[in-house]
Structure formats: structure tokens, C-alpha cells
BATIZA-885283 format. One record per residue (C-alpha): residue number from 1; residue in three letters; y, z negated, x. Coordinates in pm, 1 decimal, always signed. Layout:
N
<site><num>NUM</num><residu>ALA</residu><yy>Y</yy><zz>Z</zz><xx>X</xx></site>
...
END
This chain:
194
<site><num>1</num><residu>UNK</residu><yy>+10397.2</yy><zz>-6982.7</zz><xx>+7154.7</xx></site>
<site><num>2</num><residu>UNK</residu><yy>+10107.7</yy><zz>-7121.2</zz><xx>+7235.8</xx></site>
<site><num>3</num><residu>UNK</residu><yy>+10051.3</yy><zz>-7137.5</zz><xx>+7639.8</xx></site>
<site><num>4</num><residu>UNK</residu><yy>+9743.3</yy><zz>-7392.2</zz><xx>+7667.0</xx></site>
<site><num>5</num><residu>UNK</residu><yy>+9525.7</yy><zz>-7138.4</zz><xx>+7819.8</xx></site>
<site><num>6</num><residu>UNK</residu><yy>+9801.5</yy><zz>-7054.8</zz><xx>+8092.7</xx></site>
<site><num>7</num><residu>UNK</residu><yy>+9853.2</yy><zz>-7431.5</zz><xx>+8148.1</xx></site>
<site><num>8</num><residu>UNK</residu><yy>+9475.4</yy><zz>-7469.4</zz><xx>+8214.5</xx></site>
<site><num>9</num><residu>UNK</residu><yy>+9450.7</yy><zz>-7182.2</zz><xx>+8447.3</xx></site>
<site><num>10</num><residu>UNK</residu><yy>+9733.4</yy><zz>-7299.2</zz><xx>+8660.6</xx></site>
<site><num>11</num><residu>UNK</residu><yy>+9583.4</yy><zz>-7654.1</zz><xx>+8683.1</xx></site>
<site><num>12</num><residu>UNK</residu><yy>+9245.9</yy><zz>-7518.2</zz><xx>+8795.3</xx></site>
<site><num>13</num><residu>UNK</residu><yy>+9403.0</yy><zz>-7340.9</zz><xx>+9021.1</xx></site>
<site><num>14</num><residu>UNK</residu><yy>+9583.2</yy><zz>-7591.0</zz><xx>+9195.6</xx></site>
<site><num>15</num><residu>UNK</residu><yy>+9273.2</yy><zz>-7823.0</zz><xx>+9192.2</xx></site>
<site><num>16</num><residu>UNK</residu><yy>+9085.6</yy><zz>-7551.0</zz><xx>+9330.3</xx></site>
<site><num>17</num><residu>UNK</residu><yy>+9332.9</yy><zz>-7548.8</zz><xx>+9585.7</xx></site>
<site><num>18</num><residu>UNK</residu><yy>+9264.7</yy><zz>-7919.6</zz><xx>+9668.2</xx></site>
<site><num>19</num><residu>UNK</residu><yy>+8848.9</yy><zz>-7854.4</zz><xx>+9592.4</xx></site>
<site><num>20</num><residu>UNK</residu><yy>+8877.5</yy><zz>-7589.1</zz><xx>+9899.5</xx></site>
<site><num>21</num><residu>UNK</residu><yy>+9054.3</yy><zz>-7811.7</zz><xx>+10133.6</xx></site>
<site><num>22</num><residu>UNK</residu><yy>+8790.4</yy><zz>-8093.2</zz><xx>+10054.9</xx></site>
<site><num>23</num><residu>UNK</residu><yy>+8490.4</yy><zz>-7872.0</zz><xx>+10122.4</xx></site>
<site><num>24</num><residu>UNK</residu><yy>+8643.7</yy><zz>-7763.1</zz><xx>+10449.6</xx></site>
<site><num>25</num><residu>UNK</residu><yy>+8686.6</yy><zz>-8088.3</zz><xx>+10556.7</xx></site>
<site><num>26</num><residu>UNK</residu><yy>+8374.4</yy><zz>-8172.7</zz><xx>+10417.0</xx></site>
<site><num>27</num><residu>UNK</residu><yy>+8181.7</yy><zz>-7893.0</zz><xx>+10595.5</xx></site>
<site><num>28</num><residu>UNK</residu><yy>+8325.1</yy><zz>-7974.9</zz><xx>+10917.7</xx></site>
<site><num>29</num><residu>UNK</residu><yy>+8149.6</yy><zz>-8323.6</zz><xx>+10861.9</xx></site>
<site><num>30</num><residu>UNK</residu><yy>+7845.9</yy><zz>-8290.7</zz><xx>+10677.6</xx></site>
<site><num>31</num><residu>UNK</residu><yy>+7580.7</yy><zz>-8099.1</zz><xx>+10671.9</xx></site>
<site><num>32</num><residu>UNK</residu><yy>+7601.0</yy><zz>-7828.8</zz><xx>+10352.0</xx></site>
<site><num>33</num><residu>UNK</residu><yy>+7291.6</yy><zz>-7897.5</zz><xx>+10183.1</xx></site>
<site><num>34</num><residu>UNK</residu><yy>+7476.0</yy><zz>-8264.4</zz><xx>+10178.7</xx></site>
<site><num>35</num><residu>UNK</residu><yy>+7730.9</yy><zz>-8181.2</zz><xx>+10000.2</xx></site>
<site><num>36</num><residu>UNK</residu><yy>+7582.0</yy><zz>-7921.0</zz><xx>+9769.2</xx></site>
<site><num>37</num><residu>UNK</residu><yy>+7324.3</yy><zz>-8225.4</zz><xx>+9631.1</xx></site>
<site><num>38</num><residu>UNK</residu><yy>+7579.9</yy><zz>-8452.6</zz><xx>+9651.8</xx></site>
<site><num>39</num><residu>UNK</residu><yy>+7845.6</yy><zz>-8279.6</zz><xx>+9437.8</xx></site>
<site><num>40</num><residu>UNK</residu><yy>+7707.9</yy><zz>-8208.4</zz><xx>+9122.5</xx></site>
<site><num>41</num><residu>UNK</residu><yy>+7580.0</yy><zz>-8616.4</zz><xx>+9090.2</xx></site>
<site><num>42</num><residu>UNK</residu><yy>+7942.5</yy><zz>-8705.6</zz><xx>+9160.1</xx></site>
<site><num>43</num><residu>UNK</residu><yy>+8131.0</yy><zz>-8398.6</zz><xx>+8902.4</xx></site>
<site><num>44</num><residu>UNK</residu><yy>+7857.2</yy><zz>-8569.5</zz><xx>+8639.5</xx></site>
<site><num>45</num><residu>UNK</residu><yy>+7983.8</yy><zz>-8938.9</zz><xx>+8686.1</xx></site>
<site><num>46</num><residu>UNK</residu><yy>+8348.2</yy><zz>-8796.0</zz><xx>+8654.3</xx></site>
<site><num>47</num><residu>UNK</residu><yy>+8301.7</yy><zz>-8599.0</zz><xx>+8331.7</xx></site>
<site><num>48</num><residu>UNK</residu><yy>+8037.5</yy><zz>-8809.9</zz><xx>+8147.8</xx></site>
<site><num>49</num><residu>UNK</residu><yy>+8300.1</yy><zz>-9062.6</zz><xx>+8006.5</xx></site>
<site><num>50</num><residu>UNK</residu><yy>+8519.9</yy><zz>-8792.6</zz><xx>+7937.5</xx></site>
<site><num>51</num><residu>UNK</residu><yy>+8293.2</yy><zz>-8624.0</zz><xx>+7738.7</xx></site>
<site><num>52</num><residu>UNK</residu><yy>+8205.6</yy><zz>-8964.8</zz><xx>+7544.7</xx></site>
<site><num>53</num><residu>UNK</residu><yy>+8579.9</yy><zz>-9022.9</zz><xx>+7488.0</xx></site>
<site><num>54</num><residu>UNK</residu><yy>+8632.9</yy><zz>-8706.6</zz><xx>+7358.1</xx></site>
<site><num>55</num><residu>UNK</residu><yy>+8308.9</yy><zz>-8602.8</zz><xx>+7191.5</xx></site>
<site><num>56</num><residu>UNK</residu><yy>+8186.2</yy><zz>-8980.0</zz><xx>+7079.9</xx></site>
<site><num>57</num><residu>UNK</residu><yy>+7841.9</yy><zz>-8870.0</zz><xx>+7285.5</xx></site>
<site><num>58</num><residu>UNK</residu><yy>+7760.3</yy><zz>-8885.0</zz><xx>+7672.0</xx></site>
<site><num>59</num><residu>UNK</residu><yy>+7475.1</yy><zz>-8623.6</zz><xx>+7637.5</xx></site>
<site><num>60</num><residu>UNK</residu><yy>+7574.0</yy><zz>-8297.2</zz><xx>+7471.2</xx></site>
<site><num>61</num><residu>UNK</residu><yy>+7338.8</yy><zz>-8248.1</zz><xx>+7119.1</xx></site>
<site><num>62</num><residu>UNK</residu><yy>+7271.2</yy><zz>-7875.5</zz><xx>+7180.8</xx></site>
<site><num>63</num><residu>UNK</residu><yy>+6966.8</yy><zz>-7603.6</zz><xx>+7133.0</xx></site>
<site><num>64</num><residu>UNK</residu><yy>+6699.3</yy><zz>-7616.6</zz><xx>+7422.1</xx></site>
<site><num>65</num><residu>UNK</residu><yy>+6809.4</yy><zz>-7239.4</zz><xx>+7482.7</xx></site>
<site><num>66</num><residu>UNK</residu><yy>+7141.1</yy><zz>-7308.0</zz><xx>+7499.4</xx></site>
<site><num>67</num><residu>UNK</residu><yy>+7043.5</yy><zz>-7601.5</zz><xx>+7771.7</xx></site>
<site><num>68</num><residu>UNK</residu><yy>+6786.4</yy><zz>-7341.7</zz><xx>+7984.6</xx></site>
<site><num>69</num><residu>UNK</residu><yy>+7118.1</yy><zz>-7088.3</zz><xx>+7993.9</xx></site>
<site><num>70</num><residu>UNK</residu><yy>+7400.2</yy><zz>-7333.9</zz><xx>+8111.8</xx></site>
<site><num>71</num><residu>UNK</residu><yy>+7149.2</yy><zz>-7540.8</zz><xx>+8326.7</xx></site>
<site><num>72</num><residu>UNK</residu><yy>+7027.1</yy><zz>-7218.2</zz><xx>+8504.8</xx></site>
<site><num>73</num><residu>UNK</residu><yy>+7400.8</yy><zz>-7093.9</zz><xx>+8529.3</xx></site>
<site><num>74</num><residu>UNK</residu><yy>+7470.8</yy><zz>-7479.8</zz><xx>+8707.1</xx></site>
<site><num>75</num><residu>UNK</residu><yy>+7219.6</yy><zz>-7436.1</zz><xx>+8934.3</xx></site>
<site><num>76</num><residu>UNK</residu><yy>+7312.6</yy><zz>-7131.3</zz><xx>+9042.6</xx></site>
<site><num>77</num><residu>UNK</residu><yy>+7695.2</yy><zz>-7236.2</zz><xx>+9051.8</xx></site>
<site><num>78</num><residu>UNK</residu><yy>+7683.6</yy><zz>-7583.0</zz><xx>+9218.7</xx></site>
<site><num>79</num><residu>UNK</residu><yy>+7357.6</yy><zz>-7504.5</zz><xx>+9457.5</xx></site>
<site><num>80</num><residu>UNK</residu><yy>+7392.0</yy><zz>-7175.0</zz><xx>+9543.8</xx></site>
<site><num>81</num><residu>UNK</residu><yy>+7732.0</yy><zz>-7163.8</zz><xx>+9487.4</xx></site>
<site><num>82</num><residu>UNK</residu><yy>+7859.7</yy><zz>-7441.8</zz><xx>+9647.7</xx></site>
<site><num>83</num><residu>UNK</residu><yy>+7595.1</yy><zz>-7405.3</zz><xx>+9951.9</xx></site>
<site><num>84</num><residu>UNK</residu><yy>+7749.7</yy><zz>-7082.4</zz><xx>+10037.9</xx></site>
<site><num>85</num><residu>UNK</residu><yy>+8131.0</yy><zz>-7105.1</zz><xx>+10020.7</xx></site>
<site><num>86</num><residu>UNK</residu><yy>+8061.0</yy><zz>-7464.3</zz><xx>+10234.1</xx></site>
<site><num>87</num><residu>UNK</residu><yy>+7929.0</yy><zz>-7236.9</zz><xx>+10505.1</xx></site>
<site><num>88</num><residu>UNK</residu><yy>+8208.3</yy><zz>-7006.1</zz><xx>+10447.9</xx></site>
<site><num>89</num><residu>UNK</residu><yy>+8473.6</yy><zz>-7242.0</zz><xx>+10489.9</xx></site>
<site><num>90</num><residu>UNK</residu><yy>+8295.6</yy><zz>-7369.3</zz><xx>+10865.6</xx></site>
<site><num>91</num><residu>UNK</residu><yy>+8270.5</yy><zz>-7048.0</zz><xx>+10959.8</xx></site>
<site><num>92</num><residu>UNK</residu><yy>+8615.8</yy><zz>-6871.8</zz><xx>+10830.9</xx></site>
<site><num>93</num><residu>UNK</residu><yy>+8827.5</yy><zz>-7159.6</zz><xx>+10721.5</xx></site>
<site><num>94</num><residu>UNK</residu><yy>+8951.0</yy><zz>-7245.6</zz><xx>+10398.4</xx></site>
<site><num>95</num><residu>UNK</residu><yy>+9208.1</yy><zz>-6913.2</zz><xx>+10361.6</xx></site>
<site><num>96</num><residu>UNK</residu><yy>+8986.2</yy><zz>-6671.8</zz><xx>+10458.3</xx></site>
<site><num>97</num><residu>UNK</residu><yy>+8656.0</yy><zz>-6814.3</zz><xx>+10204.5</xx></site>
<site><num>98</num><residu>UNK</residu><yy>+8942.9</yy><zz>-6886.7</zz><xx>+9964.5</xx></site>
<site><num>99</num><residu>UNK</residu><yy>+9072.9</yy><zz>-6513.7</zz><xx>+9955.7</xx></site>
<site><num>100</num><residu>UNK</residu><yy>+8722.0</yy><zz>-6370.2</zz><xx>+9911.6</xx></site>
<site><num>101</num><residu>UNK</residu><yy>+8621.2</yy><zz>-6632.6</zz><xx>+9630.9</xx></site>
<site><num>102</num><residu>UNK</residu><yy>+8909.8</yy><zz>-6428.6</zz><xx>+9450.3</xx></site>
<site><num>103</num><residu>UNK</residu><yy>+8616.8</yy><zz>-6139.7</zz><xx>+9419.4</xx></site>
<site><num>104</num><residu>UNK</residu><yy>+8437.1</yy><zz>-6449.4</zz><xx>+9204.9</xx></site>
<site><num>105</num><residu>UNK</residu><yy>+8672.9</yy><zz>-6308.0</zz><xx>+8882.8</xx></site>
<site><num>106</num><residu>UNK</residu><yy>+8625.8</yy><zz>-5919.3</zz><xx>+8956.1</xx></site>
<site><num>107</num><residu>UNK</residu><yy>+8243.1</yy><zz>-5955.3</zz><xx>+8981.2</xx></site>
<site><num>108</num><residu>UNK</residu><yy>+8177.2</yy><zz>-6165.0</zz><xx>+8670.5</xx></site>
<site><num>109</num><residu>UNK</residu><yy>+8411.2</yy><zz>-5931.4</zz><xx>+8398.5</xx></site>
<site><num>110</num><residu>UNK</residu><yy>+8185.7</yy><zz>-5672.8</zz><xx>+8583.1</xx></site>
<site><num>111</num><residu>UNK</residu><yy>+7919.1</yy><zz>-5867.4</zz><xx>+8504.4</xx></site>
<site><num>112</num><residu>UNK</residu><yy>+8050.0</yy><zz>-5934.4</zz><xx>+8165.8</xx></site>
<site><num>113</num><residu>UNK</residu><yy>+8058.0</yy><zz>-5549.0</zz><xx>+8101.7</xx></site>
<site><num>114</num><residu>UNK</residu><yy>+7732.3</yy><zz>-5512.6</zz><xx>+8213.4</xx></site>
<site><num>115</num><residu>UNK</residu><yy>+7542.8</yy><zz>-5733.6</zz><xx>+8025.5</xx></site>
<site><num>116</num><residu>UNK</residu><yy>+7712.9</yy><zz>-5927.7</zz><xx>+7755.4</xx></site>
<site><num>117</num><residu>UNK</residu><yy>+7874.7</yy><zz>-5586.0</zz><xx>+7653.6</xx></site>
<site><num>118</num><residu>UNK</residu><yy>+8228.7</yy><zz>-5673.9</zz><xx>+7705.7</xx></site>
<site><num>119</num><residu>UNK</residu><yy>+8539.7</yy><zz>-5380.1</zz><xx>+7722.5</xx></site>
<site><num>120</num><residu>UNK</residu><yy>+8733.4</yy><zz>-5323.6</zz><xx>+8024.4</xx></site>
<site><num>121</num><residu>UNK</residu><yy>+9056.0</yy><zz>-5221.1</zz><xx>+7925.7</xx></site>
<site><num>122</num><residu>UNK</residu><yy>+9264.3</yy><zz>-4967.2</zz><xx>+8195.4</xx></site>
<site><num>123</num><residu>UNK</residu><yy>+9511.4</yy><zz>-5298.8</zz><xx>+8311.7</xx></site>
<site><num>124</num><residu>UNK</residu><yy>+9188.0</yy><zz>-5456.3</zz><xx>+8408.2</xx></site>
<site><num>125</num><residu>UNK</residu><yy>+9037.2</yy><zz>-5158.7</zz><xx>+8586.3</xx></site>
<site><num>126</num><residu>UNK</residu><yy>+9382.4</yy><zz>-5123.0</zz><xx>+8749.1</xx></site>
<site><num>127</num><residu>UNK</residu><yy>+9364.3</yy><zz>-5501.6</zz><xx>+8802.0</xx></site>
<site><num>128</num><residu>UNK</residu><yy>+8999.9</yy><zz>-5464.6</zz><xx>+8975.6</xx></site>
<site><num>129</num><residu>UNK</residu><yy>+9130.6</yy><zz>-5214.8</zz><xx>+9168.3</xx></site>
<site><num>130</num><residu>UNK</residu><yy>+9465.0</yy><zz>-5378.1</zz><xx>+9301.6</xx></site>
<site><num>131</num><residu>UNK</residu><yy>+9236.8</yy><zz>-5726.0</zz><xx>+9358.1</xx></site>
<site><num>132</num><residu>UNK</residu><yy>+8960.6</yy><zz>-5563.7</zz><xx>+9540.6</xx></site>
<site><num>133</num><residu>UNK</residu><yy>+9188.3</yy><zz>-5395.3</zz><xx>+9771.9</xx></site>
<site><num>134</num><residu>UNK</residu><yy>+9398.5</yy><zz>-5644.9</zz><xx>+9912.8</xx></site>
<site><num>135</num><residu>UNK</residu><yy>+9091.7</yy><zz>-5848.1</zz><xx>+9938.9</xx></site>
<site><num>136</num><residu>UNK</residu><yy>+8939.8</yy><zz>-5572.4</zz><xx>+10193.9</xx></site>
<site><num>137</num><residu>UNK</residu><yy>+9305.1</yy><zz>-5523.8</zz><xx>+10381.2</xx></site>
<site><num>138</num><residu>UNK</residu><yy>+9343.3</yy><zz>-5929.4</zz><xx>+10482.1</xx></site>
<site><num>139</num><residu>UNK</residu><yy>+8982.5</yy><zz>-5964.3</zz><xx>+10555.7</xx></site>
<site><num>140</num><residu>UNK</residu><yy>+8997.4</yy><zz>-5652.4</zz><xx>+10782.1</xx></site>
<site><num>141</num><residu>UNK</residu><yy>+9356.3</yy><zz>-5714.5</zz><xx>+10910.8</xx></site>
<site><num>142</num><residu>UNK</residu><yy>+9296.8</yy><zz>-5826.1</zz><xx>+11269.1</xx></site>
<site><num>143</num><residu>UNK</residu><yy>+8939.3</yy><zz>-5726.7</zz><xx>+11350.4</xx></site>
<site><num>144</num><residu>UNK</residu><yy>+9013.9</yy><zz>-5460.2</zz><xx>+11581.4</xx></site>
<site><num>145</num><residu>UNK</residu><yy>+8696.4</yy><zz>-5592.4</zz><xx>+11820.9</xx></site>
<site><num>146</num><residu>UNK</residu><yy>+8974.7</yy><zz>-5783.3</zz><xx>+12063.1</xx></site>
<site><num>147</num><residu>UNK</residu><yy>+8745.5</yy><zz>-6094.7</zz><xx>+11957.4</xx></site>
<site><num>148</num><residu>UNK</residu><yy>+8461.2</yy><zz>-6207.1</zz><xx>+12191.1</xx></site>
<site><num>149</num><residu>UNK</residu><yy>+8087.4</yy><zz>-6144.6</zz><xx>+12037.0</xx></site>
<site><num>150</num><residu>UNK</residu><yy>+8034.3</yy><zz>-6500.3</zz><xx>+11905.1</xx></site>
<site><num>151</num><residu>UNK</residu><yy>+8378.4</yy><zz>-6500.2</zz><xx>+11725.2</xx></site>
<site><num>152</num><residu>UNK</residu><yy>+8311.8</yy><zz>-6175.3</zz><xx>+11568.6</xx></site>
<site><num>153</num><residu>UNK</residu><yy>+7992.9</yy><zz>-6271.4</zz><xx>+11469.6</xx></site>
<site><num>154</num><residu>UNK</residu><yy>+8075.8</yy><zz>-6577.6</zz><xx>+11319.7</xx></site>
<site><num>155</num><residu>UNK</residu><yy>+8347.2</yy><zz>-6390.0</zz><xx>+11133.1</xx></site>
<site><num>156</num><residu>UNK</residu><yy>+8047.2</yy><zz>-6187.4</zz><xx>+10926.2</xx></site>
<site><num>157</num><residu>UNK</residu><yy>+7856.6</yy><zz>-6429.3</zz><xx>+10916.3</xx></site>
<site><num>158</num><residu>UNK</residu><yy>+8135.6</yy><zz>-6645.8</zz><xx>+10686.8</xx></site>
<site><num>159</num><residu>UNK</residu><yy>+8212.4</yy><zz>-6324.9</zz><xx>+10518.8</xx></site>
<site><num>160</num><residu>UNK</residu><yy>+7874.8</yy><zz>-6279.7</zz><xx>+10365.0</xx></site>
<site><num>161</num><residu>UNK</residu><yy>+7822.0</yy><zz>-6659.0</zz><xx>+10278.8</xx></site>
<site><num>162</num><residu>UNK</residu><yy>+8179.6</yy><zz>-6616.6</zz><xx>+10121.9</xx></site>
<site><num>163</num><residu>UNK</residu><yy>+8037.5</yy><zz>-6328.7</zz><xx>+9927.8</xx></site>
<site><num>164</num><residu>UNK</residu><yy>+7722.6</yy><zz>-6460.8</zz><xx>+9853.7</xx></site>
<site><num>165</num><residu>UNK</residu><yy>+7908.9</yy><zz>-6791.9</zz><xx>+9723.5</xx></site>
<site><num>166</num><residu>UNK</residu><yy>+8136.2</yy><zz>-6550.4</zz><xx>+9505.0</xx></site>
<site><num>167</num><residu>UNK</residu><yy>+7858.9</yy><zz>-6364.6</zz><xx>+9362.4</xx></site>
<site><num>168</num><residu>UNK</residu><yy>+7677.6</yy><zz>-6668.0</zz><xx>+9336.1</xx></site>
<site><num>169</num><residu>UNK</residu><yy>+7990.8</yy><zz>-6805.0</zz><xx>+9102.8</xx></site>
<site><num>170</num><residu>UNK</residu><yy>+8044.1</yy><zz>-6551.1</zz><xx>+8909.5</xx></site>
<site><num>171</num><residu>UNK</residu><yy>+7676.4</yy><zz>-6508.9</zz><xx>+8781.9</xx></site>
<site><num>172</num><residu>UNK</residu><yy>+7699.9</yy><zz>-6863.7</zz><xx>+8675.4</xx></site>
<site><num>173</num><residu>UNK</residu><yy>+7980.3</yy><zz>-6768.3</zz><xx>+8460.3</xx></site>
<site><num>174</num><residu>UNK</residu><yy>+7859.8</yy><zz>-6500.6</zz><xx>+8321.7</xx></site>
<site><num>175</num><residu>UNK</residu><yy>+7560.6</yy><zz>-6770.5</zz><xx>+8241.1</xx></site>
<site><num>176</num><residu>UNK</residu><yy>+7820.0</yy><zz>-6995.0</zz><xx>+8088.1</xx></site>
<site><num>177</num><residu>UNK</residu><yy>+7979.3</yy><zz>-6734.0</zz><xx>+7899.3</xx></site>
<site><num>178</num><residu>UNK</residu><yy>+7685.0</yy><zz>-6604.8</zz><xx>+7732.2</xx></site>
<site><num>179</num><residu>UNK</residu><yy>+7542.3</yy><zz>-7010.2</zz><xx>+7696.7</xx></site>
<site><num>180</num><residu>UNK</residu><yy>+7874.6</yy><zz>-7104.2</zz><xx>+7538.0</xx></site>
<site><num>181</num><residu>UNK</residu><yy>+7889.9</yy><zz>-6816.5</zz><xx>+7246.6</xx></site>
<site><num>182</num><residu>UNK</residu><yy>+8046.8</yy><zz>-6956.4</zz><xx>+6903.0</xx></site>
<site><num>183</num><residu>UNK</residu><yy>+8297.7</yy><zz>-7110.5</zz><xx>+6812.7</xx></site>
<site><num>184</num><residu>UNK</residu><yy>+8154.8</yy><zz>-7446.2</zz><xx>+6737.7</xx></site>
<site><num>185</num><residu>UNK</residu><yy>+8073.4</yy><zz>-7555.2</zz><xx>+7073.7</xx></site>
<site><num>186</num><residu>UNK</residu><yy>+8283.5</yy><zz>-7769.4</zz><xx>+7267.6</xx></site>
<site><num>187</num><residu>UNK</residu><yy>+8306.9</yy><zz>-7640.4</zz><xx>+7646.2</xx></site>
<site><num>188</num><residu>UNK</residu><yy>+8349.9</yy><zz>-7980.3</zz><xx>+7801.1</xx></site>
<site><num>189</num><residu>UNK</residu><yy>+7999.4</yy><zz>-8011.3</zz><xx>+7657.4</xx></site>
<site><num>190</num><residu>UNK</residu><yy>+7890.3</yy><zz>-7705.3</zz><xx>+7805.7</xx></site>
<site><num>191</num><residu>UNK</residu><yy>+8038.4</yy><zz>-7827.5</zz><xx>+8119.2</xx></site>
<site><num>192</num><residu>UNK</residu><yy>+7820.2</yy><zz>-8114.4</zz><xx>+8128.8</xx></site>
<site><num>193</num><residu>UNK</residu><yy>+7515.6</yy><zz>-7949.4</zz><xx>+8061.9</xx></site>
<site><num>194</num><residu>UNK</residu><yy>+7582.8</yy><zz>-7693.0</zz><xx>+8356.4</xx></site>
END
């Protein structure tokens, strides 16, 4: 069997793992809009080359609608995106932000449904279901109002960047998804155009 697609997904995982920790870090440091401007320079200088090893170009050739979809879905992934969940993470810390980016998945094969007309099948709904509720028993675990009023308000405050950057990250895959249709095209390519 063929289990590329499960090797991927545990690799981006654990560099996700190590992308959260950075922005933490990073947010403790920086200012956000900082590091949302500077990351997206930086993730180009990194995959350029690999996209001219692998695809004998730097620049992807592609349609000019196919560039307007994945460029809008990158700037709403790495600014919006990324400007969020870096407030999240100085305001929650990197478990809590991490947890709720977990909503990222639910909200874009809702998305998915919605507007590129894709099925849900019943393990997915039960999936959605399972997800979504042990999202809403951690975050809630705890806040019984023993916390003083900056602490709790800091608490919602991280919770809705967190939510914004999860809804902001799963629109811009539901952007890639629909800029990436057929078969042809490569998705390191559509990676650098985004």
C-alpha cells in the first residue's frame, strides 16, 4: 500500500508542532504584525529553490485566475492567519491556540460542503462532532470565574484571535482547494503562488 499521504500528514504535523512553538516564542518577542510580514518573505526564500529543483522553474507558469485564487487564499492564510493565532499564542499559550487551530480542519470540509459542493459522509459528521466537542470541554475546563478579571479577559480575548486565526486558515484552504482543481497542477507550485 501506498501511505504517502499519511507520511505527509504526520510530518506536517510534527512541523506544525515546532511552527507553534516558534510563533510563541516569537510573539513573546516581536510585535505580530512583525512576524506576519516577515514570514511569508522568509517561507518564499525556503521553497523557491525547491520548486526550481523539482519543477525546472522558480515562478509557477499558471492562469491569472488561478494566481487571483491562491494569492487571495495566501493573503488571507499568512496575514490574517498568521496575525491572529500570533496573538493567540501571547495571550493563551501555545496548547491552548494549538487545540483550537484543530477547528481549522472542521471549518474548511464545512466550507468545502458549502461551496465547492463536496459530500460529508456520516464518519465525518461523527468526526465533526467528536472534534468540536472536546475542543469546547478543554477550552472550558477550568474557567469556573476563580480567575481575576484581567486573566479572564485575556483568556477570551486569545480565544477569539485563536478562532479568528482558525477561520482565517481554513478559508484559505478552501481558496487553495478550489485554486488547485486538476490533476495537472503541481501543489508545490500552488504553494508558491499562495
Amino acid at each position: 500500500m501506498n501511505f504517502i499521504g499519511e507520511i505527509a500528514g504526520v510530518l506536517a504535523g510534527m512541523l506544525f508542532s515546532v511552527t507553534t512553538t516558534s510563533f510563541t516564542l516569537a510573539g513573546r518577542r516581536l510585535n505580530p504584525l512583525v512576524i506576519a510580514w516577515a514570514s511569508p518573505p522568509i517561507a518564499l526564500i525556503l521553497i523557491l529553490p525547491l520548486h526550481l529543483i523539482t519543477q525546472g522553474t522558480v515562478l509557477p507558469f499558471a492562469e491569472p485566475e488561478r494566481w487571483l485564487v491562491l494569492g487571495i487564499s495566501g493573503a488571507i492564510g499568512f496575514t490574517l492567519g498568521v496575525l491572529a493565532f500570533v496573538n493567540a499564542f501571547r495571550y493563551l499559550g501555545a496548547r491552548l491556540t494549538a487545540l483550537v487551530a484543530a477547528s481549522s480542519p472542521i471549518l474548511s470540509t464545512l466550507l468545502g460542503w458549502v461551496f465547492l459542493d463536496q459530500t460529508l459522509s456520516d464518519n465525518t459528521l461523527i468526526g465533526i462532532a467528536l472534534t468540536t466537542a472536546g475542543i469546547a470541554w478543554v477550552v472550558t475546563d477550568g474557567r469556573n470565574g476563580g480567575e481575576s478579571n484581567e486573566s479572564h479577559r485575556a483568556f477570551w480575548i486569545g480565544l477569539a484571535f485563536a478562532f479568528t486565526g482558525a477561520t482565517g486558515k481554513a478559508l484559505s484552504f478552501t481558496l487553495a482547494s478550489a485554486g488547485m482543481e486538476g490533476n495537472d497542477f503541481d501543489p508545490l507550485s500552488g504553494s508558491v503562488i499562495r
